[in-house]
C-alpha positions in Angstrom: -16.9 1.2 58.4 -20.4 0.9 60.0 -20.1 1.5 63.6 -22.3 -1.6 63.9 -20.1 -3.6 63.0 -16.6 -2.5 64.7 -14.9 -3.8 67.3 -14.6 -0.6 69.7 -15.5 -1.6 73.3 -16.4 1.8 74.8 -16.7 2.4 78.7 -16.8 5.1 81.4 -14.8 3.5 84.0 -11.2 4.5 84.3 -8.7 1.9 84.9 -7.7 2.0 88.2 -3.7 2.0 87.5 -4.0 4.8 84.7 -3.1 8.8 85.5 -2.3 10.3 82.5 -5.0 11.4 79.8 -3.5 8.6 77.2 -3.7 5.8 79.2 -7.3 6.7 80.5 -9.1 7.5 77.3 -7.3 5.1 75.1 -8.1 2.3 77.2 -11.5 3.9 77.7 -12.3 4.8 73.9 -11.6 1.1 72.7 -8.0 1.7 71.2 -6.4 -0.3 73.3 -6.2 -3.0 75.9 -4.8 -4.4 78.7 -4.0 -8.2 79.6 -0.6 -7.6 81.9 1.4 -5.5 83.8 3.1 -3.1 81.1 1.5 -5.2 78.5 -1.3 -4.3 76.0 -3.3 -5.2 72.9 -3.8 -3.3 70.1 -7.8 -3.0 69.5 -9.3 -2.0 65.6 -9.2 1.6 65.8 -6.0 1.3 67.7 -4.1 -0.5 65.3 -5.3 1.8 62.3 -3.5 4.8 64.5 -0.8 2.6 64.8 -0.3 1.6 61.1 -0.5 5.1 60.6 1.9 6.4 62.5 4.6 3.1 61.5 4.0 4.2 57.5 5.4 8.0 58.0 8.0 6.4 59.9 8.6 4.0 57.1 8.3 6.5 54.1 11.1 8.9 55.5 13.5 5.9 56.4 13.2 4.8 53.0 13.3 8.2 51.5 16.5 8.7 53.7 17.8 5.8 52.1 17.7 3.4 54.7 16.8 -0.4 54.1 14.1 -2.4 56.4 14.9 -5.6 57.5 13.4 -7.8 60.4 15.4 -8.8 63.0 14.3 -11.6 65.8 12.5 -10.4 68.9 14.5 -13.3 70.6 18.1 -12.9 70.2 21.1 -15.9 71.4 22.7 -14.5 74.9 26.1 -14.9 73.6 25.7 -12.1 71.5 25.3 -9.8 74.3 28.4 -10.9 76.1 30.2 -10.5 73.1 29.7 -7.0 73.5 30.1 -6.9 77.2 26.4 -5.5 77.9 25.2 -9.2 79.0 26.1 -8.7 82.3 26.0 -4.5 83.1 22.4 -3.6 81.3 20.7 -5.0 84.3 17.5 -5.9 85.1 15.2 -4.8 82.3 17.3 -7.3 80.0 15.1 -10.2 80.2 17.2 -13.2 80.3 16.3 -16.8 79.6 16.9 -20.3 78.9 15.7 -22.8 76.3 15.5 -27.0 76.7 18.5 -27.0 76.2 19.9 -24.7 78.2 21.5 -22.3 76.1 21.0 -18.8 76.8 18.6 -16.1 75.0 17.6 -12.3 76.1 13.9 -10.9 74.8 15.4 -8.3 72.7 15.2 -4.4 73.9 17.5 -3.2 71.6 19.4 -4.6 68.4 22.8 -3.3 68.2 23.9 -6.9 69.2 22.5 -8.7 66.6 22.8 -6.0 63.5 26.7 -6.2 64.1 26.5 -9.8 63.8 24.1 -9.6 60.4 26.9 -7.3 59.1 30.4 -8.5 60.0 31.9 -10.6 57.8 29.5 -10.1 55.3 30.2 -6.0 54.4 34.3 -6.6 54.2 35.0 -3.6 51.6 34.6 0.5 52.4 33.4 0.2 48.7 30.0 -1.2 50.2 29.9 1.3 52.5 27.5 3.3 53.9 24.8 0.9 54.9 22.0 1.7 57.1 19.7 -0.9 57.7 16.5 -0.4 60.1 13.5 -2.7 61.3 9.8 -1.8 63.2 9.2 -4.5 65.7 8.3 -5.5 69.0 10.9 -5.0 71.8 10.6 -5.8 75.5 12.0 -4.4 78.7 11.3 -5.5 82.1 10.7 -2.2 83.8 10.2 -2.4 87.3 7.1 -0.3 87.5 5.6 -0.3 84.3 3.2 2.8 84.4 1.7 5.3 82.0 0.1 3.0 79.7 1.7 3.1 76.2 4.3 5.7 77.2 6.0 3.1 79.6 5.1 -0.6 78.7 7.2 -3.3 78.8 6.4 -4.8 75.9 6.0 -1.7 73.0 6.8 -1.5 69.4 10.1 0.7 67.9 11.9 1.7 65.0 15.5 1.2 65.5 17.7 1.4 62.8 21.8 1.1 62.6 24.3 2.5 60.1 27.7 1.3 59.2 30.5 3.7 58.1 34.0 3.7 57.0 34.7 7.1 58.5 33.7 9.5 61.9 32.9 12.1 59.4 30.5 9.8 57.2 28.5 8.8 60.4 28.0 12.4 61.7 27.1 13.3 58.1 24.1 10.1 58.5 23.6 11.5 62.4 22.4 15.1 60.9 20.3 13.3 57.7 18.6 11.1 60.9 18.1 14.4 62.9 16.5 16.0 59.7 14.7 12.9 59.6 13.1 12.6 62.3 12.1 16.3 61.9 10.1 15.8 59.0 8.4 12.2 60.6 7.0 14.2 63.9 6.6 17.3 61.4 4.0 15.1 59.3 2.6 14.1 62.7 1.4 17.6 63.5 3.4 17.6 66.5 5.2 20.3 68.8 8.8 18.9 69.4 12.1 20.1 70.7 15.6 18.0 69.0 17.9 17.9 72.2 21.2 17.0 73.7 20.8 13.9 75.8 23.0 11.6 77.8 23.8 8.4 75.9 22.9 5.9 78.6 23.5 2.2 78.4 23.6 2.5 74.4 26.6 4.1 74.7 28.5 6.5 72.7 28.5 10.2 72.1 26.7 12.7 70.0 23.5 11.8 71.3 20.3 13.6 70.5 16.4 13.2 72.2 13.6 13.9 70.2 11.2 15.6 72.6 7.4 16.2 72.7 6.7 19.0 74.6 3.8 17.9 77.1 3.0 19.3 80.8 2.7 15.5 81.7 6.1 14.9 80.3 7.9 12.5 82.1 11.7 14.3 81.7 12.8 17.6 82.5 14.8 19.4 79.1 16.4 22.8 79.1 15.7 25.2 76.6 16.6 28.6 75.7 14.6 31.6 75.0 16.8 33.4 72.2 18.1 30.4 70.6 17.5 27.0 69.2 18.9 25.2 72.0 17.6 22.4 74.0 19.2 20.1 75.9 17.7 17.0 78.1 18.2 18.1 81.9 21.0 15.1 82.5 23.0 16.7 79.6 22.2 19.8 79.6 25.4 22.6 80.2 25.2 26.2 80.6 27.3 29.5 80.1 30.0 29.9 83.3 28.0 31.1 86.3 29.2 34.4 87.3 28.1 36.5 90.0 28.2 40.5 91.4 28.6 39.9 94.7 32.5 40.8 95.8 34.8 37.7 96.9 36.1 37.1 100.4 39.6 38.2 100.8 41.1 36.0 102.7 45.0 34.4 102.8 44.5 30.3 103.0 44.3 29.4 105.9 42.3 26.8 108.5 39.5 28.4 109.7 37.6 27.0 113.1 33.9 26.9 112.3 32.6 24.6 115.3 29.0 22.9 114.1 29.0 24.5 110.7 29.0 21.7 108.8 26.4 22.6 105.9 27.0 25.0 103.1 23.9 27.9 104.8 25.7 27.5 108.0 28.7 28.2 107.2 28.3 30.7 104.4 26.0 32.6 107.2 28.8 32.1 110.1 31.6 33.3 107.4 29.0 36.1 105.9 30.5 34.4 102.5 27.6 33.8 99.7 27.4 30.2 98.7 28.9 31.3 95.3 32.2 31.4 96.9 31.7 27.9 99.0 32.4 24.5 97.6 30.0 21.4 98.6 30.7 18.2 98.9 28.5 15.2 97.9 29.4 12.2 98.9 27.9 8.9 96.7 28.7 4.9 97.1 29.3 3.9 93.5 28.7 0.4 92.0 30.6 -0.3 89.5 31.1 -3.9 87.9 33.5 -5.1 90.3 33.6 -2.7 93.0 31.7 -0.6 95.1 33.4 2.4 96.4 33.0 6.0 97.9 33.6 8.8 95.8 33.1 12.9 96.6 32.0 15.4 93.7 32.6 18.8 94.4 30.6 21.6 93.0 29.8 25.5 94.3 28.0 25.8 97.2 24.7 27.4 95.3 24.3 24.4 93.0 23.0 21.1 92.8 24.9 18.1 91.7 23.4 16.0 88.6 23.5 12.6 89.1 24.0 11.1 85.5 26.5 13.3 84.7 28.4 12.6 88.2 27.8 8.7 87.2 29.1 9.4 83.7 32.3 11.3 85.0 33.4 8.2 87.5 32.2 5.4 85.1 29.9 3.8 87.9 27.1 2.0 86.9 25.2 3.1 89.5 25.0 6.2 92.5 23.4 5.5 95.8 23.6 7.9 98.7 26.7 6.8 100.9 25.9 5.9 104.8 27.5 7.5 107.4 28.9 4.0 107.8 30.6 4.3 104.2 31.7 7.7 105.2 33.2 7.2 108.0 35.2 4.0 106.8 36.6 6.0 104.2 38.0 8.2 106.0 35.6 11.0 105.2 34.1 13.6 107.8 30.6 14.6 106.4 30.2 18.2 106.4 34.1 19.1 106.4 35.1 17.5 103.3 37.1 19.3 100.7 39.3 18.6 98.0 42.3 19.1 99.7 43.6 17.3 101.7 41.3 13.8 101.2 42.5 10.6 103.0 44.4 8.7 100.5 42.9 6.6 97.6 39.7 8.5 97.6 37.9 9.1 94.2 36.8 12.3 93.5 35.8 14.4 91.0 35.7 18.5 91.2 33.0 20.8 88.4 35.0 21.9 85.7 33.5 25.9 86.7 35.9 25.3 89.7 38.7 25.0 88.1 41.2 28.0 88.5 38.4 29.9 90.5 40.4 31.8 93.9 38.7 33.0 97.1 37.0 30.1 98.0 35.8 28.0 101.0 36.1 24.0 101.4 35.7 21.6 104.7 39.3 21.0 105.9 38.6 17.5 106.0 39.1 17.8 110.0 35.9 18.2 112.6 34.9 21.8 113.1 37.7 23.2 110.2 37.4 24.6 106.7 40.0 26.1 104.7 39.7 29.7 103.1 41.1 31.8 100.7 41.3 28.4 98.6 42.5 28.2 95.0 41.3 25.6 92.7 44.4 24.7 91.2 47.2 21.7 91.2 45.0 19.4 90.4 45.0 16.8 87.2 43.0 17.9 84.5 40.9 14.8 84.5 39.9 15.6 88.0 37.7 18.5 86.5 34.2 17.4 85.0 30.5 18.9 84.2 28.4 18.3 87.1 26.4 20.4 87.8 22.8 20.6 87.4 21.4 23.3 85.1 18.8 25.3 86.4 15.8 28.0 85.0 17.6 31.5 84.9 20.6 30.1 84.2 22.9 31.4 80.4 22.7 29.4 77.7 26.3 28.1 76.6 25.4 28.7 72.8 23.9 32.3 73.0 23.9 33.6 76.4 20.2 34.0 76.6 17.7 32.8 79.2 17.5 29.1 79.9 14.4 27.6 81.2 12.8 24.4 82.1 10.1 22.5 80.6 8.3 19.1 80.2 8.5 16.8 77.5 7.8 13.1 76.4 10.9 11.3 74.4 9.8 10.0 71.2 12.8 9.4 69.7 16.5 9.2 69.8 20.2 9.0 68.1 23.4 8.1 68.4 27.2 8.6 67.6 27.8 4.7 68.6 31.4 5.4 67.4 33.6 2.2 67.2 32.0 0.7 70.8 30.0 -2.2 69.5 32.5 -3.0 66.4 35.7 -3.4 68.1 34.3 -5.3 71.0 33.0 -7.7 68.5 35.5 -7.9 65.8 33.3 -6.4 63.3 36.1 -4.6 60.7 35.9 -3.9 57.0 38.9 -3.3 54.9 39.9 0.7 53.8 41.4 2.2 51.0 44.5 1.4 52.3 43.8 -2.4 52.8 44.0 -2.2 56.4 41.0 -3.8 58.6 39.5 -1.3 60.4 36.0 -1.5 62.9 33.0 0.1 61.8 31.8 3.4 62.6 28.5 2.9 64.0 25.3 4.8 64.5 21.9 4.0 66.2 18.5 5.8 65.7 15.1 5.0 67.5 11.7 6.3 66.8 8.8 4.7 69.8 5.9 4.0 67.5 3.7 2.4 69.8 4.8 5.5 72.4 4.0 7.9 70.0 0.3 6.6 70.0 0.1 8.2 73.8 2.0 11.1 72.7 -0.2 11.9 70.3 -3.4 12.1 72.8 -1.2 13.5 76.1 -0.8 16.6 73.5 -4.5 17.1 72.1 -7.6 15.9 74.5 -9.9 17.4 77.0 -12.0 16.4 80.1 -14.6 14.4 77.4 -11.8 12.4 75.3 -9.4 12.5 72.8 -9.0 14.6 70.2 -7.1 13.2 67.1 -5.5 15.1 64.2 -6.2 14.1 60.7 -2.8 12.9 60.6 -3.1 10.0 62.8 -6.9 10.0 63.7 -8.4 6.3 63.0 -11.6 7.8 61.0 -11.5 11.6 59.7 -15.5 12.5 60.0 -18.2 10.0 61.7 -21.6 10.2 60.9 -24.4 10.0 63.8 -27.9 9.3 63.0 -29.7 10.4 65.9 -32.9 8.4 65.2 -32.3 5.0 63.1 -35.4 4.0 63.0 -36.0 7.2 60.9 -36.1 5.8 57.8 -35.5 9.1 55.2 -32.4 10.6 57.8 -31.0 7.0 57.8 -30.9 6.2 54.1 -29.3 9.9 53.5 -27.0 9.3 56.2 -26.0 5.7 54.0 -25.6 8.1 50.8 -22.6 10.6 52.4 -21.4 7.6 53.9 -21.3 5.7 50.7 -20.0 9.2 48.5 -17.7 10.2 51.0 -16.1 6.9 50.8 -16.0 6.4 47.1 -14.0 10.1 47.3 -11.2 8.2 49.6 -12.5 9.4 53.0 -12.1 7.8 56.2 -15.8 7.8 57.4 -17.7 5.9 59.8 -20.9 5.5 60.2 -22.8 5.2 63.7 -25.8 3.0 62.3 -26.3 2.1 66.0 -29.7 1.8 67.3 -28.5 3.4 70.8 -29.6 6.8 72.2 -28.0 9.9 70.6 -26.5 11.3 74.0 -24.8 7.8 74.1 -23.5 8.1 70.7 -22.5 11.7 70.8 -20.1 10.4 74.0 -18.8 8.0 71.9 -17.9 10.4 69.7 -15.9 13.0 72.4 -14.8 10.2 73.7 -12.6 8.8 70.8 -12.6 11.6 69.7 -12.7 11.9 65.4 -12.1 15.6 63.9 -15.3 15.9 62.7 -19.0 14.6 62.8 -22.1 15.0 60.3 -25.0 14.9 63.1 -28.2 14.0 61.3 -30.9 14.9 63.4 -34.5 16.9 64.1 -33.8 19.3 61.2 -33.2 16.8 58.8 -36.7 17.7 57.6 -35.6 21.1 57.2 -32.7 20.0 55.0 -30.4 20.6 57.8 -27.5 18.9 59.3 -24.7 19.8 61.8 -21.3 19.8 61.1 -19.3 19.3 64.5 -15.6 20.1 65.2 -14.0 18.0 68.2 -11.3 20.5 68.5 -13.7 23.4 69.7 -17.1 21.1 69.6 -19.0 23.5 68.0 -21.7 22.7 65.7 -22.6 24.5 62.2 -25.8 23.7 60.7 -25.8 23.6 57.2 -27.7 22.3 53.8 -27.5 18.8 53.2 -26.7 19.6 49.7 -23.6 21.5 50.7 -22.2 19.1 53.7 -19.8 17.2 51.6 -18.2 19.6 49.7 -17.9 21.1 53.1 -16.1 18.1 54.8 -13.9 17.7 51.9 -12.6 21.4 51.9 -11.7 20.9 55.8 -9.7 17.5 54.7 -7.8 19.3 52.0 
């Protein structure tokens, strides 16, 4: 391509919404372009990254031996409340009516509509496994759309489902996606972490996030620093905390603690470390047809983590509870403990509690906590992972370190189990001629996402800098002065041999000043540049490296066996 020619609408100006690296210098460097909140074009050079990108994807699905199919962006609403999610997936569900009234959703996520595509149609375990996947545009109304590519509302996936007759056959497809999805970001050149994430509205168990790591990452994920493990920070669990410090000895008994109604104050008016204190944290939960108070109960030196807390009562949402809400339930902030609630309270105690002697709790009376409390007599299901995991903590698989870094998800599995099958009626005979639902699982790859990914990982102050992997053109040749008639026909040579070799090149035939062009060029950001310029004459060119941007002058005779050792 002559740069003459291609449609790459450079510019200096930042837009005025954009704060990461990707969103600046992609929008900036002419990949892509913005017409609505969350919403964006794909420009040229854009949409060769992107085609990139989708083919690895698509090779190692089919290699894997899943089958693509195309699935409507516009699915029928009925579907949805088939499956229940119609009415809980809330507002980024786009929901909508035709002429006629009937009801459709702009699709963010298939699960709906591949169950429908299979049931009644796979009725043996003979046909089965089947995974079928797709590469299309979804849509999400996120409520503050921000990051550019990383979080649209309108971006392009690959989501794919299997179908299984057994639990053991799906986790079996679950570790060939993992290993997958190794090899796809592998290929891409880029620095991941495969963690253990929180299933969210897709449901299910066994869950797994594929994460980038990036110091403008958007999530928090756990990892250890003598094993493999890594763990997104909403599902992340860690080795029992223990401590050296001795207990309290104390008979239970009701203690008066007048105006001591936070964990410091009374560990300090006790002279008890937190370790031995139990908090209370007291949440208004929605759930579909409720709303109601309910306490969590963790150690007095640790934090309470919201999703799991959500996942352990089943709300679908956790607000801070008012004083209000407190008081009507009979609550007394900053005494509460698990003995001795008012009656028909929910609540939910860490599971690290359980058994544990010695301790402290509010007294659920104003100006009383109980010591010398035992953690005991209570029902199993009362006893939950809640706490939040923190840097310095012991890793649950090895007992090493644990710390906390950033990273951007690119991609993600699921366990679905049964979930989606048995609410729809979505069965297949067995051996044994019995119906029996599907064992389901889902897999996600952001391709669009990955577009940002790729820059938030590999740029400077100038630009981009792309990796032969995924870069739009592997070298681009400048010719300083066009109207130099010998440098500009050699310059149309390499372009022309390097092409006939099956090299990306471009050619920057512009007739604009050289400092402009060489912006260009750190600006998009290509891995290399021939720079034909004053020692031309000399039978001298410059080979440029955007990585480290320096320049190596070399023979014009030797340039393109040069180029074409570095693209090896």
């Amino acid at each position: 391509m002559r740069f003459s020619n291609l449609y790459a609408p450079t510019t200096k100006e930042t837009p005025k919404d954009a704060q990461l690296p990707s969103h600046i210098f992609l929008t900036r460097a002419g990949f892509i372009q913005q017409v609505g909140s969350g919403l964006y074009n794909f420009l040229p050079m854009g949409k060769i990254v992107f085609d990139k990108i989708r083919q690895v994807v698509k090779e190692e699905m089919d290699n894997a031996g899943a089958q693509e199919v195309q699935m409507g962006v516009v699915s029928p609403a009925d579907l949805w409340q088939e499956s229940g999610r119609y009415s809980v997936f809330g507002k980024e569900l786009l929901r909508f009516s035709d002429r006629k009234e009937n009801g459709f959703v702009l699709g963010p996520t298939h699960e709906e509509v591949v169950v429908d595509m299979v049931r009644n149609r796979i009725n043996s375990y003979k046909q089965l496994p089947l995974h079928l996947y797709q590469i299309t545009t979804k849509f999400r109304d996120e409520a503050r759309p921000r990051f550019g590519l990383l979080r649209g509302r309108e971006f392009t996936m690959k989501d794919g489902y299997s179908f299984h007759a057994s639990q053991e056959d799906l986790v079996r497809e679950f570790n060939l996606m993992e290993a997958t999805y190794t090899r796809i970001l592998e290929r891409l050149g880029l620095k991941f972490r495969a963690v253990e994430a929180d299933s969210g509205a897709i449901g299910g168990s066994g869950s797994k996030e594929f994460m980038v790591l990036a110091p403008n990452g958007e999530d928090d994920i756990v990892v250890c620093d003598g094993c493999n493990y890594g763990a997104n920070i909403e599902a992340a669990k860690r080795a029992k905390k223990t401590t050296t410090l001795e207990a309290p000895q104390a008979n239970p008994a009701k203690f008066h603690t007048p105006n001591q109604n936070t964990i410091e104050a009374v560990g300090a008016y006790l002279h008890v470390d937190p370790f031995y204190t139990i908090k209370a944290v007291i949440k208004k939960a929605v759930f579909q047809d409720k709303e109601a108070v309910v306490v969590f109960f963790v150690r007095g030196c640790d934090a309470l983590q919201e999703t799991k807390a959500q996942n352990a009562c089943g709300a679908l949402e956790l607000t801070d509870a008012t004083a209000e809400e407190i008081e009507k339930a009979g609550l007394i902030a900053g005494y509460c403990g698990p003995i001795g609630l008012p009656e028909g309270v929910e609540f939910y105690i860490d599971q690290e509690l359980e058994g544990e002697a010695n301790l402290i709790c509010g007294a659920n009376e104003q100006d009383y906590h109980w010591v010398g409390v035992k953690v005991a007599s209570f029902k199993p299901s009362r006893f939950k992972d809640l706490v939040a995991v923190e840097a310095g903590d012991c890793c649950v698989a090895c007992g090493g370190k644990l710390g906390i870094t950033k990273g951007i998800e690119v991609g993600h599995i699921f366990q679905l189990g049964q979930k989606y099958s048995k609410a729809m009626n979505a069965t297949f005979l067995d051996q044994n001629g019995k119906a029996q639902p599907f064992w389901m699982g889902c897999y996600g790859v952001g391709v669009s996402r990955l577009i940002a990914v790729m820059i938030e990982t590999s740029h400077d102050e100038k630009g981009c800098i792309w990796n032969l992997q995924t870069a739009p053109y592997a070298v681009e040749i400048i010719v300083s002065n066009t109207k130099d008639e010998e440098s500009l026909a050699y310059a149309v040579s390499l372009y022309e041999s390097l092409k006939a070799k099956g090299v990306e090149v471009l050619l920057d035939d512009r007739n604009e000043r050289f400092g402009f062009k060489m912006s260009d060029f750190e600006l998009i950001g290509f891995p290399y540049a021939v720079v034909v310029g004053k020692d031309f004459k000399e039978g001298k060119v410059e080979l440029v490296s955007r990585k480290t941007l320096e320049k190596e002058g070399m023979g014009i005779d030797v340039v393109e066996a040069e180029i074409l050792r570095r693209l090896v």
